[in-house]
C-alpha positions in Angstrom: 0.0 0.0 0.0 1.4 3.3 -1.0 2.2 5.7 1.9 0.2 8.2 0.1 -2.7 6.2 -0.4 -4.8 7.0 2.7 -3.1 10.6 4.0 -5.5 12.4 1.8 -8.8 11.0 2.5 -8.1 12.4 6.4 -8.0 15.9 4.9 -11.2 15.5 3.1 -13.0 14.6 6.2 -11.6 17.8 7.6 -11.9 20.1 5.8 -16.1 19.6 6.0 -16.0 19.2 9.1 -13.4 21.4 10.8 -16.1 24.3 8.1 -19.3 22.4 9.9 -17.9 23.6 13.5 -16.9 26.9 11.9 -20.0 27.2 11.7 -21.3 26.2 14.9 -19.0 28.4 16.7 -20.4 31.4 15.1 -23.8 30.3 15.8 -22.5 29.9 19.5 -20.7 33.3 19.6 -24.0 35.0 18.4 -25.8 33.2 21.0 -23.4 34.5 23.6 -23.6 38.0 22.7 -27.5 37.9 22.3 -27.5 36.3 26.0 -25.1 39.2 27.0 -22.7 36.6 28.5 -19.8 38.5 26.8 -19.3 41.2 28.9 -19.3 39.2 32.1 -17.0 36.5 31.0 -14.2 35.6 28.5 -16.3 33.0 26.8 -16.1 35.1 23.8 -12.5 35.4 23.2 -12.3 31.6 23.8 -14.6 31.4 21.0 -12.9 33.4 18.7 -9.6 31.2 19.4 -11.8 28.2 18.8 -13.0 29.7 14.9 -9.4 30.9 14.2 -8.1 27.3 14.8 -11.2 25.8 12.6 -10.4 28.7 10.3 -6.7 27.6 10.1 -7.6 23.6 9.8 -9.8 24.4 6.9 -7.3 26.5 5.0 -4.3 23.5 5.9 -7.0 20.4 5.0 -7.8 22.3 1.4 -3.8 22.9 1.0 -3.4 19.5 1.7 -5.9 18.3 -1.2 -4.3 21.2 -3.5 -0.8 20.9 -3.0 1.8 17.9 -4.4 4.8 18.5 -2.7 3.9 19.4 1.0 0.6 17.5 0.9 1.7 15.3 3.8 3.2 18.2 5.8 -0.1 20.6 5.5 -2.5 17.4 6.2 -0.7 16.8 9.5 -1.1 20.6 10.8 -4.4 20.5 9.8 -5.5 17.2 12.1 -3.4 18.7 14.7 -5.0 22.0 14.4 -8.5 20.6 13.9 -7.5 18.4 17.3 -6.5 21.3 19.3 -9.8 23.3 18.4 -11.9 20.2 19.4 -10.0 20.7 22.6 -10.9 24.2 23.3 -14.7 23.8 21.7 -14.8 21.5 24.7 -14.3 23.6 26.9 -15.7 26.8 25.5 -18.7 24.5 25.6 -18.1 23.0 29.3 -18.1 26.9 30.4 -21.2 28.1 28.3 -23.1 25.1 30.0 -21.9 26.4 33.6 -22.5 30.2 32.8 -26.5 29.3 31.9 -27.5 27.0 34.4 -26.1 29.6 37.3 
């Protein structure tokens, strides 16, 4: 089996969904502000890390499918990017769940 062969069918399962959670965090981030949660804690800014990091595993997923030469190199930032955000989602989540039931 080539070593090739199944590196670039991870990046076209993250690139829809690390865009998918793009999504959701800015549906999150308007509920946050509508809420007024924002100005009483950082929930917000943690937010905003979270869609640069889905913003960054997008871009290094579709460089991965675009690109010959660094193909391996941009696929592997972009799972460890995309992991990183799931990370903090988590716990941008965890604290949104804490904020609204107190």
């Amino acid at each position: 089996m080539p070593k090739n062969s199944n590196r670039k069918d991870v990046a076209k399962h993250i690139l829809p969904t690390a865009a998918n959670l793009l999504g959701i965090c800015f549906i999150l981030l308007s509920y946050i502000k509508i809420a007024k949660l924002a100005a009483e804690t950082t929930i917000d800014e943690s937010l905003g890390l979270v869609i640069v990091l889905f913003l960054f595993s997008s871009i290094f997923s579709y460089a991965s499918m675009r690109s010959y030469r660094h193909s391996e190199i941009y696929e592997r930032i972009a799972d460890i990017v995309f992991l990183i955000g799931l990370g903090f989602l988590t716990i941008v989540a965890i604290l949104v769940l804490f904020q609204c039931t107190t």
